[in-house]
N, C-alpha and C positions, 0 to 999 in steps of 0.2 A: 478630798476636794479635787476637783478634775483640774486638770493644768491647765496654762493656755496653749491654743495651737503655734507650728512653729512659722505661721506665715505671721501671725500676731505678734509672737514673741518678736521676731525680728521687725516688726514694724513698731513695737513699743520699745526696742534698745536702739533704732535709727532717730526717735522722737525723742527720748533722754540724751543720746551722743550722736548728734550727727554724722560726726568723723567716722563712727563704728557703724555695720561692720565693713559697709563697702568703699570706705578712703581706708582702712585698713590695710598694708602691705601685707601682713601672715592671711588676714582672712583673702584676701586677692589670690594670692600664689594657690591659698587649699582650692579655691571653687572658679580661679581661671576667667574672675568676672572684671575686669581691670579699671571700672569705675562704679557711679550712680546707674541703678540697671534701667532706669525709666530717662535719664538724661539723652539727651538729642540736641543735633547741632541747631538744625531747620527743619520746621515743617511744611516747608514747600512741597517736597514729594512724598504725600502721609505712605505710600506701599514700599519707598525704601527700608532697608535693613535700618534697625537703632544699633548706633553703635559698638553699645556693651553686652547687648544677648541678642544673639544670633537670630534664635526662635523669634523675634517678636519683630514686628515692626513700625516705621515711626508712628502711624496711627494707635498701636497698640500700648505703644511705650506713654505715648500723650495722656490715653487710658490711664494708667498705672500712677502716673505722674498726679495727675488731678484728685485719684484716689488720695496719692500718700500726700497732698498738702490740704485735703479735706479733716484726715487722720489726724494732723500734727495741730490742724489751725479750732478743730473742734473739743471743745472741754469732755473733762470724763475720761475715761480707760477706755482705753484701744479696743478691748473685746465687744464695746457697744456696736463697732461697727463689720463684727465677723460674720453675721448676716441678715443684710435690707435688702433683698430682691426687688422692691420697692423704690429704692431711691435711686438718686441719676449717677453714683458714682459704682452700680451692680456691673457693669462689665470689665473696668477696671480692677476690682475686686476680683472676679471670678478668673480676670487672667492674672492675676498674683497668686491666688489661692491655687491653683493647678502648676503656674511653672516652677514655684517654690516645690510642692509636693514631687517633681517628677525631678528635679534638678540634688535634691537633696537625699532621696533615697538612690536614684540612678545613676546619676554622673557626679557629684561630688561624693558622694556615699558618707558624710559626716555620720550616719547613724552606724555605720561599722567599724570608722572611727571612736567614736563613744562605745561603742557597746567592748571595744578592745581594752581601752582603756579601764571601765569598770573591771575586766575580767583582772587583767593586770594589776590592780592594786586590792584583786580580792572582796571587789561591794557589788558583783553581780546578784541577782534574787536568791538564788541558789545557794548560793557563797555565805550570801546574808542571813536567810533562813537557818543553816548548817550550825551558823557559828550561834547563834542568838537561842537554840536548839529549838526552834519554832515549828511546829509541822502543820498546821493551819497554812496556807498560804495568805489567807485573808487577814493574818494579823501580822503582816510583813510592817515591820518598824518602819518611822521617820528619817527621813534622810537624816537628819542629826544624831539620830540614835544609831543609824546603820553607817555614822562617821562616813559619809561620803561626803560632805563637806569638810571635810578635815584631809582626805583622802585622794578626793577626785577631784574638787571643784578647781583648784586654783591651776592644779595643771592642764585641764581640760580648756581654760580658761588662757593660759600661757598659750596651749596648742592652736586654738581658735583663731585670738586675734594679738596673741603677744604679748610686750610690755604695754600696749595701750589698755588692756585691758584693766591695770590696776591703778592707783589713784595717784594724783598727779600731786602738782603742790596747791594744791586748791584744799582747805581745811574743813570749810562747812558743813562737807557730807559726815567728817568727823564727827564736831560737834554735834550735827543732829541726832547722829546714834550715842554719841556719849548722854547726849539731854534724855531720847529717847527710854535709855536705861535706867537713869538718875529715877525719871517719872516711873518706872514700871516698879522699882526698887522700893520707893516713898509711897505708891498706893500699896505695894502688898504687905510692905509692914507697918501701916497706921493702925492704929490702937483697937478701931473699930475694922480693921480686915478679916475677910475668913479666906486665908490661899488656899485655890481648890491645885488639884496636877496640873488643869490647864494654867493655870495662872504661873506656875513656880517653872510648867516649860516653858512657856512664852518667856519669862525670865531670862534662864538659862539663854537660849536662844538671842534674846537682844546681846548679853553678853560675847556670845559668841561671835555675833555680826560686826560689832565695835572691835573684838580682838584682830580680829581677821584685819582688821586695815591696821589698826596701833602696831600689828605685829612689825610691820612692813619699815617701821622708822625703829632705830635705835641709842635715840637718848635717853639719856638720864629718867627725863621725864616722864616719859614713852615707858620705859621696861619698871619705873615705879608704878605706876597707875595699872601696870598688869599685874605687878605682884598685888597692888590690893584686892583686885578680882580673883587673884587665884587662891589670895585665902578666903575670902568671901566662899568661893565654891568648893574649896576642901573643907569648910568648916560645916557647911550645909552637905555635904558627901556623909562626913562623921555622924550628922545629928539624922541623917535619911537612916543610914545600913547600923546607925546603932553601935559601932565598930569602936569598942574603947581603943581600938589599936592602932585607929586611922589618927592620921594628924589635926590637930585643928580644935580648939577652945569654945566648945559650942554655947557656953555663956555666954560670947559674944556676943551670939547674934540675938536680934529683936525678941523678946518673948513668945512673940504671934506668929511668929517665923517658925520656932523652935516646936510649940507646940502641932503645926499644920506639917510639919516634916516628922515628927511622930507617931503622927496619924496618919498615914500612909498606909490604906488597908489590906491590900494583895503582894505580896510578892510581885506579880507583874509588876506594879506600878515601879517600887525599888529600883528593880531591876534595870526597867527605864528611864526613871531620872539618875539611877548610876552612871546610863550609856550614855548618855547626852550630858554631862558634869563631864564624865571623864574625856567627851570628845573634844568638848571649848579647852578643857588643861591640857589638851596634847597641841591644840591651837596655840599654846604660849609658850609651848617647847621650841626655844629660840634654836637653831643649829649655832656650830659656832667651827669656826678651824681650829685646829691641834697648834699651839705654837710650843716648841722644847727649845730652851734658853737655855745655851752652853754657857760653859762659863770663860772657854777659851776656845781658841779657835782650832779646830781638829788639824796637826800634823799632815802635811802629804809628803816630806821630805825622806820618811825611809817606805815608803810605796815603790814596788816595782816599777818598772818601763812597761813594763804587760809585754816586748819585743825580744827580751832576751834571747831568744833560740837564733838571732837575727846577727848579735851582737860580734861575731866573728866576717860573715862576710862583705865584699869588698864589695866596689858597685860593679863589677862584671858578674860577681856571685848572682847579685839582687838582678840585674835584667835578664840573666839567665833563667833564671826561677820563673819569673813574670812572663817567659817565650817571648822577652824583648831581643835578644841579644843581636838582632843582624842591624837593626837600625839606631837599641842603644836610645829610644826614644817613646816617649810616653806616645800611643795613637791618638791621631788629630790635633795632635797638640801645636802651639804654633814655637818652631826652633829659634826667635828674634822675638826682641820685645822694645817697643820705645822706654827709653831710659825719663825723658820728661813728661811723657802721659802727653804728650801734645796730637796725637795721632788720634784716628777713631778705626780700632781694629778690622771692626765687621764693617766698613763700608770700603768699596774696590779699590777706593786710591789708595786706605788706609794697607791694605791686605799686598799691594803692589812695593809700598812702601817698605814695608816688614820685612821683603822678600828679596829686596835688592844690596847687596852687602855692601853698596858702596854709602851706603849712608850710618849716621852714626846710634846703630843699635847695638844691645845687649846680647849676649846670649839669655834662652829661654830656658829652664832644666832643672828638674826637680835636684835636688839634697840628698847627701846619702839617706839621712832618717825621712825625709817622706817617701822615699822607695820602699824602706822596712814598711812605712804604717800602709800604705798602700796594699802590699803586701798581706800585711797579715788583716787587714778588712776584707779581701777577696778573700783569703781565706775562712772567713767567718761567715761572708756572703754566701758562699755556695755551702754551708752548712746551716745558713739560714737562720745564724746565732747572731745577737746585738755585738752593738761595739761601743763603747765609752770613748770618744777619742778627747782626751782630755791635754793635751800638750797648752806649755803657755803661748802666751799673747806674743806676735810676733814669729812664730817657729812655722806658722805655712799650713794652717789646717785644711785653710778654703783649696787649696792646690792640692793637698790630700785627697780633698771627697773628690774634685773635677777628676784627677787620676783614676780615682776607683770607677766614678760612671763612666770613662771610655774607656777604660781597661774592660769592663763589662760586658759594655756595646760591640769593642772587638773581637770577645773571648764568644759572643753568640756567631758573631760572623765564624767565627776559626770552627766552633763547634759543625755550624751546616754544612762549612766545606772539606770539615777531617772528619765528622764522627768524635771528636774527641775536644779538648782542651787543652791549650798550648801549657810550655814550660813546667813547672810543677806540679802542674794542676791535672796532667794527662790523662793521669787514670781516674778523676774525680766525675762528678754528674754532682749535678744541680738538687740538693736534698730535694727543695719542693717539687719539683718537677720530674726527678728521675731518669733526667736528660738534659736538655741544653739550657742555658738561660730563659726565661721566659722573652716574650718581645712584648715590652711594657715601658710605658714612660716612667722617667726620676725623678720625684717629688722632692722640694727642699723648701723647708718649713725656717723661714728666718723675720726678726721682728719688723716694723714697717721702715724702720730710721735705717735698716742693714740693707734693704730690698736692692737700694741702687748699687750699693757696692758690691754686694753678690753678679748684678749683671754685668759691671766695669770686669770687675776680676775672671768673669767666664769668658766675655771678650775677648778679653787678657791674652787667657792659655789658649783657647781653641781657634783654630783654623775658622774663618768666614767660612760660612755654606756647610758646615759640617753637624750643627745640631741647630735643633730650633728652642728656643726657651720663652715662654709661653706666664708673663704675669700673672698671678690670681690675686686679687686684692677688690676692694669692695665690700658691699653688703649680699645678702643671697637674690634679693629685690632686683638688684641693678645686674647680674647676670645669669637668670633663668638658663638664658643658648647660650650660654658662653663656650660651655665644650663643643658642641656643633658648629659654632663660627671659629674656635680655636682651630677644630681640626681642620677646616677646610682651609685654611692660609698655612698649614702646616707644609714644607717642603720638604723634612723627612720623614723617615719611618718611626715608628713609635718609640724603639729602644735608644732613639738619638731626639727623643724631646725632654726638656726640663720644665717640670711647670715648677713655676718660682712662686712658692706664696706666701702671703701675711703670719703670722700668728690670728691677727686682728680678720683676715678673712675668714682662715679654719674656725677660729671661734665663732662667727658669725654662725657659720654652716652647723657648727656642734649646736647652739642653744635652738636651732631650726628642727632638729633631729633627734638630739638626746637630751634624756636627764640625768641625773646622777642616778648612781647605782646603787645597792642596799647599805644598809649602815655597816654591813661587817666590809665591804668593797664599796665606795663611795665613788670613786676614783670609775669607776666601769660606765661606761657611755649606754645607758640603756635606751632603748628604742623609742620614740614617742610616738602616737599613734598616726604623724606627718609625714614619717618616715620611709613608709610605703607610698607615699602620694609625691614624694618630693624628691628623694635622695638623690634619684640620677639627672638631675641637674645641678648637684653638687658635688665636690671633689671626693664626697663619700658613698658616690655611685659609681667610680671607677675602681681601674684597679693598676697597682705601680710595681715594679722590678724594686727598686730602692727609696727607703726614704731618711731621709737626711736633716737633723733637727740640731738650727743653727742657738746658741745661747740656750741650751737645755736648761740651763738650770730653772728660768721662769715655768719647768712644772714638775719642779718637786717637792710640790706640795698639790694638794687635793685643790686645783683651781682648774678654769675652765680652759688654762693651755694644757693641763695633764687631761683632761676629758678630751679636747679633740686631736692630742697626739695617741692616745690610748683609742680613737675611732680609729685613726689613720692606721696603727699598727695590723688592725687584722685585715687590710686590704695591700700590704704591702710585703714583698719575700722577706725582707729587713730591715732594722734601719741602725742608724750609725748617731749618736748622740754627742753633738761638739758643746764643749765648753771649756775654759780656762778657769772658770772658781765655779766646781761643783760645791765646796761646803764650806760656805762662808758664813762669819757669825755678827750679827750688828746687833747692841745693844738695846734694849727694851728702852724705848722715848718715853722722858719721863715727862716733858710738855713739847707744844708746839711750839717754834719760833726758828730768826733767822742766828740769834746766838745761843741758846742753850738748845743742846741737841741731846743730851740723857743728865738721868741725876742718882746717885750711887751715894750711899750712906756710910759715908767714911770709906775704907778702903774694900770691905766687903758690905753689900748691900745688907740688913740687920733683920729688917721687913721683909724677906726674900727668906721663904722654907728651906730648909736642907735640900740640898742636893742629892740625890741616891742617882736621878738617870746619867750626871758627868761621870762617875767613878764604873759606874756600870758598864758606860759605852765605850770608854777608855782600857778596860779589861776585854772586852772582846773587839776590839781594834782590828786586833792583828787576826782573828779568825775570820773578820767582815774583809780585811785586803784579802786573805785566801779564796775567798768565795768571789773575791770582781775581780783577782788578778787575770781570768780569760778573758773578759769583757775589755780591761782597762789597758791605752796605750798614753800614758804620762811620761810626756819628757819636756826639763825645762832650759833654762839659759845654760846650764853648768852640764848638761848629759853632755857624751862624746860618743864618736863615730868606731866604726873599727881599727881606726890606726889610733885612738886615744887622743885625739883633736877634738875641739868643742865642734857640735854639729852647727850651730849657724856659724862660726868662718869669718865673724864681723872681729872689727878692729875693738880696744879693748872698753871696758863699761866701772867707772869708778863712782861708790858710794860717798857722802862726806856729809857728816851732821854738823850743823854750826848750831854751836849750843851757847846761846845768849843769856844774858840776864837784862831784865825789862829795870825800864827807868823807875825813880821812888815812886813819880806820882801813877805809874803805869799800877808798879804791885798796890798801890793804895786804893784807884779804883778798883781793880778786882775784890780788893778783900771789901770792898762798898758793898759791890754787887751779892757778897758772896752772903754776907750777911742780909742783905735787903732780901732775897729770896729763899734762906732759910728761915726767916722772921715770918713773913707772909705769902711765903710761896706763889708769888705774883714775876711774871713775865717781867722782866729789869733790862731797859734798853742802854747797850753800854754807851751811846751817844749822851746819853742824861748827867752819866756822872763823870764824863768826860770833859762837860765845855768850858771850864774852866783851869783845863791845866794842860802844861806845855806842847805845841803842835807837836812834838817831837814824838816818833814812835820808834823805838829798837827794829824791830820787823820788817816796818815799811824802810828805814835807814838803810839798815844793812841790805834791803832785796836794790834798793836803789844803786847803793856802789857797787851792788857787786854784778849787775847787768853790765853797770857802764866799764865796769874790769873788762869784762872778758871782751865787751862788741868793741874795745877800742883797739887789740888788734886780736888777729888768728890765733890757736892755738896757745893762746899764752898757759901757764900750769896755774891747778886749784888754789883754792885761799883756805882757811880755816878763820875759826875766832881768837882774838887772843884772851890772854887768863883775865881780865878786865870784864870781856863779855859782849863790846860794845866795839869794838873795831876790828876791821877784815886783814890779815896779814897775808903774805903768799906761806903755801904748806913748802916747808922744805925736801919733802920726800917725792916730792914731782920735778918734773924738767918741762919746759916747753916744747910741745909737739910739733916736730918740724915737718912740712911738708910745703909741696908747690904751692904758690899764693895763687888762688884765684878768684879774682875780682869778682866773677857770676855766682861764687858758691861761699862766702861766707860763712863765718861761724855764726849760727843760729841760736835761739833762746826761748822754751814752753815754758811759761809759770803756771803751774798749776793751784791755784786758789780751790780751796774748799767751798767758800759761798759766793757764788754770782755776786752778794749786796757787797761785797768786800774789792770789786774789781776796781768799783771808780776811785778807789783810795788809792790803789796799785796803778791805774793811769796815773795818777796827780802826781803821783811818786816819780815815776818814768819821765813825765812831764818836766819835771825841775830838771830832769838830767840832759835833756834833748833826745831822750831817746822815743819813738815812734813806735806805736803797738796796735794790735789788732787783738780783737776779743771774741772770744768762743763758747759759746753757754747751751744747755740743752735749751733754751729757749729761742735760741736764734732759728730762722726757716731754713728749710733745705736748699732754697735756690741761695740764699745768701751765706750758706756755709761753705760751698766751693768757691766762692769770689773771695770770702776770707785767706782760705786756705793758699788759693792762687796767689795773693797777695804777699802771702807768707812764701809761698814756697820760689818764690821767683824774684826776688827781695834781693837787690845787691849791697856793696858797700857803701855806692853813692846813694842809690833812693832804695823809695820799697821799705814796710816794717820788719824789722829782724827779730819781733820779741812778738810770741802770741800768747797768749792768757787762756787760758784752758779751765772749765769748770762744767762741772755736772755733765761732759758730752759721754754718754756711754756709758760711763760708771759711777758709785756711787763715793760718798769720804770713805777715807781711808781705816776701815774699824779691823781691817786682818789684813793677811798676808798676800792670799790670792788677788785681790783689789789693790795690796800695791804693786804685786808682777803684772798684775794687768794693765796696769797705768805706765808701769816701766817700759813693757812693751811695746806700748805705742810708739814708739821713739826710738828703742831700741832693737831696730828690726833692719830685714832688708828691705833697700837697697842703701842703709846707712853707709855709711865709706868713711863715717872719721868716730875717735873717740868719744865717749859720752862720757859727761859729769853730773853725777843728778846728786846736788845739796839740799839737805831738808833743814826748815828751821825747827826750831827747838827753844820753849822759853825754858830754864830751867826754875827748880820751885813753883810748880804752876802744873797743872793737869796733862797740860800737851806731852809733859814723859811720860804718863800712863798710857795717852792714846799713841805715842809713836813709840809701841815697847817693839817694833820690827827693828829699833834701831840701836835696843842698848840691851846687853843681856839683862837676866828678868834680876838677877842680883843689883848690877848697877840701875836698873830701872827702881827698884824695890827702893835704893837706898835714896834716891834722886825725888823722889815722891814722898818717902819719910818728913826729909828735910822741908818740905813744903811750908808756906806760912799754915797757922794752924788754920784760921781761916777759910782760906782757900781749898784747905784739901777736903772740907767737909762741902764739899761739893765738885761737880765735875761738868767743866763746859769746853768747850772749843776755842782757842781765840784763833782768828784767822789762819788760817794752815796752808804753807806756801811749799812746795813742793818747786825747784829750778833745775829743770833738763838743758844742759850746754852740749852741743858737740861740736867737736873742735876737730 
């Protein structure tokens, strides 16, 4: 049966969706047409240009117009009206029918688009013929037999017009194919049916059409309702090919069914409803991600520095190396830094400011250890090898990577004007080049919540006027020219530009460009047939000296930030991969809610198969550090420098567990709870069985006196619990911290709550005490996070909050170790200048010792958890989780 033409087709997919394809943002960008092509402001002057195609004008567009609301307002299929020479809408028509045809082979070229694509997944004619072993050309199979709807359509379809192209949350079209099938299903096996081929493909086929959308939801429901079709059609596969060996209980099915699929008289036929069976069951081949469930959190405590060779020199050694030594100074770096963030670097006052010693700034200056990592990334730079820089939270990474890009930018300069490379590097040449640096902008790939602090912090170090740094963020839609209006407000030269981007953008640009790659490499950005029409107006049509990927760890897994940092890699010399918890491990959720957060069958899970991959990956450990030791620079709060000094240089950082015992009526509700949702495994909100017993909470008690300890005066020394469990004493192995009182600088207080729903308890608490807080949640907006922050950080003894509440910003609870340095880090970093006391609570008898085993050995953890009510331990929840940062 002959298709319809493509002036038709596209005028019957404008009359089913309006929106498609020309309000379409993907269908826009491929054919350059930026709205309705017949649409027009006014037709006062019919010889001006229309708008949206060039070629026509308003007289001609009017034409077109008249036609397609003839088309849409007249009954019957669009093809009735592909050609009336006769009627009044013939020149309207006839100039659709010509500028579609010339627009679409010539200037948009979609037919070399599709015809790339078929070749690409293998369903070209040819292709088809070969595999089907067909040599007739005449009997070239059905697109469902030649699985090009299984193969081509949906991507072809993604390429076109996008995510618009699949089904919305509108269900009907559902059901009508679910009914559609119901009815083809109930005529062919009534009692009196005789199923001929035609009848049992048409079958197949509806099948297949309804999958194709069910596939696309993933409940319950949804992936039930597939498995009854897939045995339905593995069972009819069996009773077709006769195959005692296939799966499937052909008793099953209808008698009339059974015998009309026995009688299948040629081989061809078989053959064909084999190909089109087997193509709808590959349709309900769900993909799925890899998840590997540790059972404890992997070790990085005896991982090298990956710096050792570094480990003896002094810092004359290190800027001697680097061809720093006459200035002793990172280039373009700025030597002063405002100590209160109160200045704005890159603007003239700010830059005058910096520069003038009589006022009260800082020195600016990298640490001996970010000289090393500095160090040894150029070194890997110009061998054009990755780097892991894995250092914790707080140790200076972002200062690292700024290092590395103008140490770069200088070493191209030094190259043009010596032939060579300064300091250690003299005799080296640039692998990829086999000469100097390239001169290419720095790519730094960080998430969209990081974006502004990446550009404070480059502010920060660099000199005004000395590079330019250049946002990427958005959709691909909303910056077609971005590069060409980038560059021309650009005032330096390329190897001194940063373009700073999203995750959220590059992913944008990856689903524009690629798809996933074969099943053995999934992970690989393969071309889509857009690619060529589009690329170089996206950051995957350039090309970059270094690229720099902030919070790596969101693509270590097969997701669409591992697809578009694996774009970015082959357009880049290198790139350098920052994170502070590469392999961290969180529990498999066993429901959703804001108090139970996983569920674990006694002390090991029982329902949970053997383990073979922990013990496995556990025995080659230490051969996987061998193989990243070149890659990997790990250093954390406890490393030291070369004279055997801790490398951050801060005053000191003390841990302290206050380990309580909850009130009777506290342990009673839990063991309520604990039962109520072993009984019926139903979501148990602990406000329920809470409202009738004493306001009093151990947790919220002790976090209340022990704020108001410390903000009553400076530095006073730590508390513990006493053997009771329920009241705070001072620790006698501390002394009070003396030092100059200063009214502006205050001893400060972060609580870190595990659940945002838990803050307003922690207010009310504070509240009783008089003490003033401010609240910090990943839910608050970015303009109102530095007003918080301001608040807090410029808070004296008379006014101003001294106490901020901390939750979900950044990171996630606390289920390992990396996640707690990380969170310690915050706090514990520079430009800190007084002690730190970070107290964790701890119920004891109660789960919270399983989940804070960072804080007891796994013996006394082991035995603290035994002791559990019996109750309670047969399950496993969270009760509020208060984590108190003091520094004093």
């Amino acid at each position: 049966m002959p298709s319809s033409s493509l002036q038709l087709a596209l005028i019957a997919l404008w009359v089913e969706k309006p929106s498609i394809p020309w309000l379409n943002p993907t269908w826009q960008s491929l054919t350059g047409i930026a709205g309705v092509p017949w649409d027009y402001d006014s037709d006062d002057n019919l010889e001006a240009r229309a708008p949206n195609v060039k070629e026509w004008t308003v007289s001609q567009a009017k034409a077109v117009k008249e036609f397609m609301a003839h088309c849409k307002e007249t009954p019957g299929t669009v093809e009735r009206h592909s050609h009336r020479p006769d009627d009044t809408h013939a020149e309207g028509r006839a100039i659709w029918n010509i500028w579609i045809k010339e627009q679409w082979f010539k200037t948009w070229k979609v037919n070399i688009m599709i015809d790339h694509m078929f070749n690409q997944e293998g369903c070209c004619p040819y292709t088809v013929l070969a595999r089907h072993a067909i040599t007739d050309p005449a009997q070239l199979p059905t697109l469902s037999a030649a699985q090009v709807d299984t193969a081509v359509s949906k991507k072809l379809a993604l390429a076109m017009f996008g995510n618009d192209a699949f089904t919305s949350g509108d269900f009907s079209h559902l059901q009508r194919k679910a009914k559609d099938m119901d009815d083809k299903w109930n005529e062919m096996t009534a009692s009196d049916a005789h199923p001929t081929m035609a009848i049992l493909r048409g079958y197949v086929r509806r099948v297949e059409s309804y999958i194709k959308i069910l596939s696309l939801f993933k409940d319950d429901e949804s992936l039930l309702k597939m498995d009854e079709r897939r045995t339905i059609l593995t069972t009819m596969l069996a009773a077709a090919t006769r195959d005692p060996g296939m799966v499937g209980d052909v008793k099953t099915l209808p008698k009339v069914l059974r015998d009309a699929l026995a009688k299948l008289s040629t081989e061809t036929q078989v053959r064909e409803l084999n190909a089109i069976i087997q193509a709808t069951l590959d349709t309900m081949s769900l993909g799925g991600e890899v998840q590997l469930d540790f059972e404890e959190t992997i070790p990085l405590k005896d991982w090298r520095s990956g710096v050792e060779q570094y480990s003896e020199c002094s810092m004359d050694d290190l800027w001697e190396q680097l061809g720093l030594q006459q200035t002793k100074q990172l280039p373009f770096f700025q030597t002063h830094t405002d100590p209160n963030g109160a200045i704005t670097p890159w603007s003239e006052e700010g830059q005058a400011w910096l520069d003038n010693p009589l006022n009260e700034v800082s020195v600016l200056a990298p640490r001996w250890h970010q000289l090393v990592g500095i160090l040894k990334m150029i070194d890997r730079a110009l061998l054009g090898e990755p780097v892991m820089l894995m250092d914790g939270v707080g140790l200076g990474k972002t200062m690292q990577a700024v290092g590395v890009i103008v140490c770069l930018a200088h070493y191209h300069d030094y190259y043009k004007m010596y032939g060579m490379f300064p300091g250690k590097f003299a005799s080296r040449t640039c692998v990829k080049t086999g000469g100097n640096l390239p001169d290419l902008p720095t790519v730094i790939v960080c998430p969209p919540n990081l974006q502004h602090q990446w550009t404070i912090e480059i502010e920060r170090y660099l000199r005004r006027g000395t590079f330019d740094v250049l946002p990427y963020v958005g959709k691909y839609e909303t910056r077609k020219d971005w590069w060409s209006k980038a560059c021309d407000r650009c005032q330096q030269p390329l190897r001194r530009r940063v373009v700073l981007a999203t995750t959220l953008a590059i992913q944008h640009d990856t689903s524009t460009l690629f798809s996933n790659g074969p099943p053995e490499d999934p992970g690989y950005p393969k071309k889509t047939p857009r690619y060529e029409h589009v690329h170089r107006n996206t950051i995957y049509g350039q090309q970059f000296c270094m690229l720099f990927v902030d919070e790596a760890h969101a693509a270590r897994k097969y997701n669409k930030v591992h697809l578009a940092v694996r774009g970015l890699l082959e357009r880049c010399m290198a790139i350098v991969a920052m994170t502070a918890t590469p392999v961290t491990t969180k529990p498999a959720t066993g429901m959703e809610g804001s108090i139970l957060r996983g569920l674990l069958v006694g002390t090991k899970n029982t329902d949970r198969p053997d383990d073979h991959y922990g013990p496995v990956m556990k025995k080659w450990m230490s051969q996987m550090r061998q193989w990243f030791a070149p890659v990997v620079i790990l250093r954390n709060h406890d490393s030291v420098d070369n004279a055997g000094m801790k490398i951050l240089g801060l005053p000191s950082c003390h841990d302290h567990t206050l380990r309580m015992h909850l009130l009777p009526w506290e342990m009673s509700n839990l063991r309520a709870i604990a039962k109520d949702y072993l009984e019926d495994s139903s979501i148990v909100r602990i406000g329920a069985a809470s409202q009738n017993g004493p306001p009093k909470s151990v947790k919220l008690d002790v976090l209340g006196h022990l704020v108001s300890y410390h903000l009553m005066e400076d530095g006073r020394p730590p508390v513990e619990m006493d053997k009771s469990g329920h009241t705070l004493v001072t620790n006698p192995l501390f002394e009070a911290f003396k030092s100059a009182t200063d009214a502006t600088n205050p001893d400060r207080i972060v609580v870190y709550s595990a659940f945002p729903s838990s803050n307003q308890a922690i207010l009310d608490i504070l509240d009783l005490h008089d003490i003033v807080a401010v609240e910090l949640n990943g839910k608050t907006p970015m303009n109102r996070r530095n007003t918080v922050l301001d608040a807090f950080r410029t808070s004296t003894r008379e006014s101003g909050p001294r106490v901020l509440i901390l939750s979900g910003v950044g990171i996630d609870t606390l289920w390992s170790e990396q996640d707690d340095r990380q969170l310690c880090g915050r706090i514990y970093r520079h430009p800190q200048t007084k002690p730190v006391h970070i107290y964790r609570a701890i119920a004891l008898r109660t789960p919270d010792v399983f989940l804070n085993n960072i804080s007891f050995s796994k013996g006394a953890m082991h035995e603290a958890f035994i002791g559990a009510d019996p109750d309670i331990s047969k399950t496993l929840f969270i009760l509020p989780v208060y984590h108190v940062f003091i520094d004093v």
